[in-house]
N, C-alpha and C positions, 0 to 999 in steps of 0.2 A: 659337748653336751649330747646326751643320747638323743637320737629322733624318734624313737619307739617306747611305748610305755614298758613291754617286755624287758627292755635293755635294764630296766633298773633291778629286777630279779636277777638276771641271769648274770650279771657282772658285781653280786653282791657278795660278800666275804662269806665263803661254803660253812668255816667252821663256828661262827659266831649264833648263838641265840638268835631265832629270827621273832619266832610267834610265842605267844603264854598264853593260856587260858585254862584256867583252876590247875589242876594236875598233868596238863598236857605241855610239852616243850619239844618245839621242830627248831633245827638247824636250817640257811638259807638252802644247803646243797637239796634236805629234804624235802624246805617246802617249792625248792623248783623241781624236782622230782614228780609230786604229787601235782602240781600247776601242769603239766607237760602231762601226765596222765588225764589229767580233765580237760585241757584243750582237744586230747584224742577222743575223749568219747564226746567232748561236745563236734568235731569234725564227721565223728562217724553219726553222729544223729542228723547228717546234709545238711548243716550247714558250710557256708563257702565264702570266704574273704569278702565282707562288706554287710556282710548279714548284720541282723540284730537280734543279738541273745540279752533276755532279760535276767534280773538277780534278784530274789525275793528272800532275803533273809533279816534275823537278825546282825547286829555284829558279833562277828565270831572267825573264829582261825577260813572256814570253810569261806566266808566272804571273802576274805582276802586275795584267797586262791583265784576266788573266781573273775576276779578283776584280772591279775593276769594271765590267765587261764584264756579268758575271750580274747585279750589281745595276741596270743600265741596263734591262736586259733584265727587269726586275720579279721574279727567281728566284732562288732560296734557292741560295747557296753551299753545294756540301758537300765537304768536304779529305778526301782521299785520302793516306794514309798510305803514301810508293810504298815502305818494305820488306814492306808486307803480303804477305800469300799470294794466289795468284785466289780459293781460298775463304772466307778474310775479307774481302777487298773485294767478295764477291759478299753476302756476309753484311749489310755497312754499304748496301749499292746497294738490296738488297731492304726492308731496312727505314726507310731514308729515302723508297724512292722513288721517289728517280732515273730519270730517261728519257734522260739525256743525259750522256757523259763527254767534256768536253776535257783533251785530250794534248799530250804536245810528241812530238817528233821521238824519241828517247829510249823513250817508253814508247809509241810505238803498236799494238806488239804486243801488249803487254800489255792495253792497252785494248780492241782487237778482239776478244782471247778472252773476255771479261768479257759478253757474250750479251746487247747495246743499243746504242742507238745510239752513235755517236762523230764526232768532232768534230775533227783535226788544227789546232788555232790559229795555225801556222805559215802555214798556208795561206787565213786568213781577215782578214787583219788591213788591207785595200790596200780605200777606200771605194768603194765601186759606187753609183752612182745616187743618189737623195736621200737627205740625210743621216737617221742614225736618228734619233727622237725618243724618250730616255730615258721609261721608264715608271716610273715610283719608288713603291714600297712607303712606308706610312705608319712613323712612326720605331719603334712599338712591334710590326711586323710580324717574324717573322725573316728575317733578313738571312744569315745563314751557320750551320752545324750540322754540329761537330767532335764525333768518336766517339775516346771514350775508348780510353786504350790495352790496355783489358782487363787489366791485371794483376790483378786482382779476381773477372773473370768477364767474363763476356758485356760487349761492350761499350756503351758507353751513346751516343748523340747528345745532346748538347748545344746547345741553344739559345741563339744570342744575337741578339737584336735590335737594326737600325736604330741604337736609341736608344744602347744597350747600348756597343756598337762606337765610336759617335759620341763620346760622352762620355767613354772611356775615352782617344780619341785627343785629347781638350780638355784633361783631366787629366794625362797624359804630360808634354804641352808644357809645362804649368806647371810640370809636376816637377823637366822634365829642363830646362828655358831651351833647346826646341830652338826654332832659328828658318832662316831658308833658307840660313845656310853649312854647315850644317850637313851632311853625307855619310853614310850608313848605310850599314854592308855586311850583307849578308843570306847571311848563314855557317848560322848555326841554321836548321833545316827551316821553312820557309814554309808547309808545311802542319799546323804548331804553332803555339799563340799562340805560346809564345817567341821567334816572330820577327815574327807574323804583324802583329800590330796597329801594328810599323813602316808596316808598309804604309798605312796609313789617317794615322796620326801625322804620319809625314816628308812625306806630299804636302800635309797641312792646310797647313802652314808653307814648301812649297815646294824644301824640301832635293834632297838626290839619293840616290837609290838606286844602289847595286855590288852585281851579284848572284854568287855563289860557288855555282856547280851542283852541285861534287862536295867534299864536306870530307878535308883532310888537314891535320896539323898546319904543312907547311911551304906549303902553297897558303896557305892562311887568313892567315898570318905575312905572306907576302908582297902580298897583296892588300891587308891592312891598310896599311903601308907604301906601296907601290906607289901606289892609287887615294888615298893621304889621307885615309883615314877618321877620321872626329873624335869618332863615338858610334857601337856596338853593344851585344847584348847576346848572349851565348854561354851555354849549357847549362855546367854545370862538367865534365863531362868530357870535352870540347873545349879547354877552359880547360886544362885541367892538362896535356893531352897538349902543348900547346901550349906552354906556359912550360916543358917539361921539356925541349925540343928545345937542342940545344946551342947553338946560334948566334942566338936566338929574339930575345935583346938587342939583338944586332949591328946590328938594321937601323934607321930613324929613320922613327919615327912621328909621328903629327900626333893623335892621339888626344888628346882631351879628357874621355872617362869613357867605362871600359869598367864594361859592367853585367852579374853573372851572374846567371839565375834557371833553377828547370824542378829544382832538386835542392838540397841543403845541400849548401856547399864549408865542404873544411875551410881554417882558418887559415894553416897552412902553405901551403897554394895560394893563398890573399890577399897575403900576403906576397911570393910570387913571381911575382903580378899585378902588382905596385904598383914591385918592382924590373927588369921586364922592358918594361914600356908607359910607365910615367915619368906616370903622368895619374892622376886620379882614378880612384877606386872606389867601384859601387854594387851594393850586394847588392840582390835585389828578389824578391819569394816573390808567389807567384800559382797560380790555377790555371784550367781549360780552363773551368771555371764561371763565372768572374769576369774575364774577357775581357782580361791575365790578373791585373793585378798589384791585390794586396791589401796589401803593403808594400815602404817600403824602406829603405834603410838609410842616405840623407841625413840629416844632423843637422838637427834642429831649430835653434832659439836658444840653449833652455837649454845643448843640449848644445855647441855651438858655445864655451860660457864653459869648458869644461871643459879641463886639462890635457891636449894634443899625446897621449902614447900612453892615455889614456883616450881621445878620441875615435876613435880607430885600433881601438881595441877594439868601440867602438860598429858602427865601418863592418862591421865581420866578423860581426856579429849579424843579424837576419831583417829585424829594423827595426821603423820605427813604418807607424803605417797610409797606405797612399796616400790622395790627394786624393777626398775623397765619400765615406770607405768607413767604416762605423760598426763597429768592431771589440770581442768580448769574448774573454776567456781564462773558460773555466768546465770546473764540475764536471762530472760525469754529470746531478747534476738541474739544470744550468743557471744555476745562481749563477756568481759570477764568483770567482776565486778573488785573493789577495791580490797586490798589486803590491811580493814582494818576491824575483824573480825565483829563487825557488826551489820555491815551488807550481808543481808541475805540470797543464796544464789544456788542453782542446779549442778550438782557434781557432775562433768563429762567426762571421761577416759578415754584412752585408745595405749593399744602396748601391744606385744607378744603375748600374753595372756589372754586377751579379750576374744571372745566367741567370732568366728563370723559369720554367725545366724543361728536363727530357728531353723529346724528342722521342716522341710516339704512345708515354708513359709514365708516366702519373698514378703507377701507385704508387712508381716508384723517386723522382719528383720530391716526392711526400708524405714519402719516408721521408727526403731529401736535407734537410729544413729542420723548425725548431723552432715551437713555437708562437707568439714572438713574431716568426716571419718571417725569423730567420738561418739560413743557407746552416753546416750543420755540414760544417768543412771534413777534417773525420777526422783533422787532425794536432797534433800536442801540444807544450806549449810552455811556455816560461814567461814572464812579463811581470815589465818594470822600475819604476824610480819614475818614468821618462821618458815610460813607454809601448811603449817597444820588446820586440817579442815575440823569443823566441831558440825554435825550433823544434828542438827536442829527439827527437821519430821520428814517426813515422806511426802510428795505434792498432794499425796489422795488424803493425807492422815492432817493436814492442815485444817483448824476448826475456824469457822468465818462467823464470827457471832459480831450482831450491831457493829456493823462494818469492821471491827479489827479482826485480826488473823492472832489467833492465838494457837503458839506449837504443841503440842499435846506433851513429848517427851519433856518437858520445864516445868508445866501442870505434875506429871509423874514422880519427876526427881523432887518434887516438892512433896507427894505424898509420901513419898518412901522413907524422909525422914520420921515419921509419924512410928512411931516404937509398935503400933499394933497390927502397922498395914507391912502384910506379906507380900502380897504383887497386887498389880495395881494396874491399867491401863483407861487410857483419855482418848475420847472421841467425840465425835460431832453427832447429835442427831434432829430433825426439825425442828423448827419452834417458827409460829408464827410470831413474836412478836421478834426475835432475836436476830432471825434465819436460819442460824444451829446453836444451839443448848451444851454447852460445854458438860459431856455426862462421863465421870471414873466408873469403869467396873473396880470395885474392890474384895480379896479376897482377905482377912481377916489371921492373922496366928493363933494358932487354936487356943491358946490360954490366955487372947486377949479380947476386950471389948472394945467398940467405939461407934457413937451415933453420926450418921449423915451429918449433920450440923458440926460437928464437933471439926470431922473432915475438914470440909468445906471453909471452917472458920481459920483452922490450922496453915490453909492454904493462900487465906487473904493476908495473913500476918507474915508473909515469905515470897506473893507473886501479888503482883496486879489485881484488883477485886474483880473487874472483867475476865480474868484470865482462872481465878478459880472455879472448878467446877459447882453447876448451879443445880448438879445433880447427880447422886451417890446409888449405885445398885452395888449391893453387896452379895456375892454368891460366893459357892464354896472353893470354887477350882475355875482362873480362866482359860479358858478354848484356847486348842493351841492348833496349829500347822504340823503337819508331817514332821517338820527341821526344828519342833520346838521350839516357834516363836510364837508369841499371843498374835491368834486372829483377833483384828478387830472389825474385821468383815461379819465374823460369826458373831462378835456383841452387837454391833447396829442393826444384826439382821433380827435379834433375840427378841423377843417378846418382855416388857420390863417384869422385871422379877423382884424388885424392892429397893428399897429406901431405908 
């Protein structure tokens, strides 16, 4: 297995397609060429083995470089979030580090105003003089450090290592059977895992990269189509916006498994996954800690013996654990809870993928893991006689109303069946008499109607009448995170906008 992230460029097939984007096509020999030209002039701008160079771009040919560009260059990757503000990224810059941002064309302004150095990649990529000679970080050093999206608070840096990176892109290939026909499109932000460990995956095995710099649901449709993509993996609320489009069917793909992770989808949208793309489906749950995926929802054996719509049920579920990953479901004091998929219980990890800390943060990294060394992932769930876990909410996204605990995503999956509701998100907010008010934001299909009540009623005829929401705000578009998940930090904080 390589112990460098570098290793997966430089031992990639020279003569094979490596990158596509619109009219542009680089071979591996040339995009490590131009990688090895940009680690130089990031080296000649002082930086020196452990540094931290940041990346502010779209996705595009020129991001990819720069991933292993920094590594060549012996310096810590650090992702830039480009919906941030200048004072959050000034916020992540300060406390990683950072001496150095590369930009694309797109964000140079942005980059200038950020008060350090910069770096235009556009303009570095054409080899000058003797070639560089890669400086490579040891496999347990860190290799890249992504900052959490704050919906919690302050945001964290996350550490991953070399190793970490490496092995995760080892484990993929086994998972997914990627090998060099393979074609990724890089739709989801590249400054996310959810897209990001393609990158290191698809060159081990020599595939091709199609980069998508700006997401829409009918750009995306098309590019899938168009370039022939045979494996991605998309956020679910790209997913949904995408199969909702009316003509989304119409076109002919070449997809061999579409994979969602980065959020729970509900069933209704698997369904119109599997009738719009004609290819398999994989559910896959991970997080920015565990670089990223912790499970997925390929069948094992057993389940493989199982009855056609049992298995179809399994795929819609969180999954079992990915490759390496030593997985529990438990209590608060850490016992495990029963595998009969009706305890509810905290997902813990530990493997070769898993972070071993926050960055210049002993104590959030102390408080992130248990005693016997798993990574408490905050989210809650319940486990099968398979193994496969179904992730039921997030500990913070858990509504407590007149003493029961009701899961938000089961509220959810129950609107989405509703033919007029596009996205949709459940949360908790005060109520005196209640203690929290189970309240949907809903966002509406544009050529459709429906009143609060209507909701609401739809929801009692399908979940618990405690458990439907007792309160409907309809707005046009929900708040998202950097990585394209619904904030629901950003709706509890919202001012109410309607009923």
């Amino acid at each position: 297995m390589p112990v460098n992230v570098w290793h997966f460029l430089a031992n990639a097939d020279s003569e094979r397609v490596a990158l596509r984007q619109q009219e542009r096509a680089i071979d591996y020999a040339d995009a490590r060429r131009q990688a090895l030209a940009l680690a130089a002039a990031i080296a000649a701008r002082g930086v020196r083995p452990g540094d931290r160079v940041a990346c502010l771009m779209h996705n595009c040919i020129e991001h990819y470089l720069a991933y292993f560009a920094t590594a060549a260059a012996g310096a810590i990757f650090v992702s830039l979030n480009t919906r941030l503000t200048a004072p959050e990224l000034h916020t992540i810059l300060s406390h990683s580090g950072a001496g150095l941002v590369l930009h694309d064309g797109d964000h140079a302004a942005s980059a200038n105003e950020l008060g350090i150095a910069t770096l235009a990649v556009d303009d570095h990529l054409n080899p000058i003089g003797e070639p560089f000679e890669p400086t490579l970080a040891a496999a347990d050093a860190p290799a890249q450090l992504y900052y959490t999206s704050g919906t919690t608070g302050d945001p964290k840096g996350v550490v991953l290592t070399h190793a970490n990176v490496c092995t995760h892109a080892e484990s993929a290939i086994a998972e997914l059977g990627l090998d060099p026909r393979d074609r990724w499109a890089h739709i989801a932000p590249m400054f996310h895992l959810a897209d990001a460990w393609a990158t290191f995956a698809l060159t081990a095995v020599s595939g091709t990269h199609v980069f998508l710099p700006r997401f829409s649901a009918t750009t995306a449709l098309d590019l899938l189509a168009d370039e022939g993509i045979t494996i991605t993996n998309l956020v679910p609320t790209m997913l949904n916006l995408m199969v909702k489009e009316p003509d989304a069917a119409d076109r002919r793909f070449a997809l061999r498994a579409m994979l969602s992770g980065g959020a729970p989808i509900a069933p209704e949208v698997v369904e119109r996954i599997l009738a719009t793309f004609r290819c398999d489906y994989v559910q896959t749950y991970g997080m920015t800690e565990t670089s990223p995926y912790l499970t997925l929802s390929l069948p094992t054996a057993e389940v493989e013996q199982l009855p056609p719509t049992e298995q179809l049920r399994m795929k819609c579920r969180t999954g079992r654990p990915f490759r390496g990953v030593e997985l529990r479901v438990t209590a608060d004091d850490g016992h495990e809870i029963p595998r009969d998929d009706r305890a509810v219980g905290e997902i813990r990890v530990r493997g070769a993928t898993v972070t071993p800390g926050y960055w210049q943060n002993p104590e959030a990294t102390a408080a992130a893991f248990d005693g016997d060394g798993f990574l408490k992932t905050g989210d809650l769930a319940t486990i099968d006689r398979f193994g496969y876990v179904n992730i039921v909410d997030r500990k913070k996204d858990v509504v407590k109303t007149g003493g029961e605990l009701v899961y938000s995503i089961e509220v959810e999956n129950a609107l989405y069946e509703h033919p007029a509701v596009l996205e949709c998100a459940v949360f908790g907010v005060p109520d005196e008499t209640w203690g929290e008010r189970v309240t949907a934001a809903v966002a509406l299909r544009p050529d459709q109607h429906a009143e609060a009540a209507e909701l609401i009623e739809f929801c009692r005829e399908r979940i618990a009448a405690y458990k439907a929401p007792k309160e409907v705000r309809f707005i046009d578009a929900l708040p998202r995170t950097g990585s394209g998940k619904i904030s629901k930090r950003a709706l509890r904080d919202a001012p109410k906008s309607g009923t």
